[in-house]
C-alpha positions in Angstrom: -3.4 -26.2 -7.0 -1.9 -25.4 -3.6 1.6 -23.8 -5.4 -1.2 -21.9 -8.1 -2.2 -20.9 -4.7 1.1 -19.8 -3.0 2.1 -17.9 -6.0 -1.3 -16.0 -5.9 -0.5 -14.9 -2.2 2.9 -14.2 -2.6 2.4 -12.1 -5.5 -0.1 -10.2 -3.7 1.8 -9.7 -0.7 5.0 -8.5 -2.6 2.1 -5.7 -4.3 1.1 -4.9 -1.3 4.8 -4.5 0.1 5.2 -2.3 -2.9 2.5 -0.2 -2.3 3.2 0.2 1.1 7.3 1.6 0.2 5.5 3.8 -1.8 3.5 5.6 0.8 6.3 5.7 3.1 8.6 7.0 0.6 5.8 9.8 -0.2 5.3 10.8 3.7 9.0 11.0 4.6 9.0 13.3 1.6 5.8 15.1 2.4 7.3 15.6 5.9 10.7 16.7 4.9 9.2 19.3 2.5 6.7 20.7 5.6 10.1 21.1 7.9 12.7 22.4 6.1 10.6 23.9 3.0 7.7 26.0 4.2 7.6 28.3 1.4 6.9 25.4 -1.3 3.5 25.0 -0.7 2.7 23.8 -4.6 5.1 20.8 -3.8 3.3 19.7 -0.4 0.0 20.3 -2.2 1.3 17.5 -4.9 2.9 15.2 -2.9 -0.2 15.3 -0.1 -2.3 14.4 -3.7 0.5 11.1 -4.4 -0.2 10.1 -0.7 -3.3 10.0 -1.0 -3.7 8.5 -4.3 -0.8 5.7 -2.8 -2.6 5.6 0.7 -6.1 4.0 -1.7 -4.2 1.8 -3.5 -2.5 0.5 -0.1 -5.6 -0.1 1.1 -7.1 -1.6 -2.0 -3.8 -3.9 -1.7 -4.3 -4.3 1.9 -8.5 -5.5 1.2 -7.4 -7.7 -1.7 -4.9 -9.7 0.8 -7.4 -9.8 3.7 -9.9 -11.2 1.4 -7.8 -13.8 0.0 -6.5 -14.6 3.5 -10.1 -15.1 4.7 -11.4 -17.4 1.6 -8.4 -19.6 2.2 -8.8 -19.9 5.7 -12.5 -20.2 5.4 -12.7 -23.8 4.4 -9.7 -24.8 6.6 -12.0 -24.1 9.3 -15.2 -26.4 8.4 
């Protein structure tokens, strides 16, 4: 049960690492495109969309973790 348990954490925390590239890799984009590219204002409109979109699933990724943190720690601590 306790390595079911391992696996279940580490595969969410490798999603949530994932999830988390992603939005970086979108935002250095985002910000490249604003410096060097003001005239492109179609691409910074798309790629503010993908951040977003990424930025909810990080987060959903990020709730999912913190949840499964808390259940395990929660009978560690009775």
């Amino acid at each position: 049960m306790q390595r079911q348990a391992s696996d279940s954490y580490t595969r969410l925390l490798a999603q949530w690492q994932a999830r988390r590239e992603v939005v970086n890799a979108y935002h250095r984009a985002l910000r490249f495109f604003m410096a060097y590219n003001g005239d492109t204002p179609k691409q910074q409109r798309e790629l503010l969309e993908k951040v977003g979109v990424a930025l909810i699933a990080l987060r959903q990724a990020s709730d999912q973790l913190r949840r499964y943190e808390q259940e395990r720690a929660a009978p560690d601590t009775q």
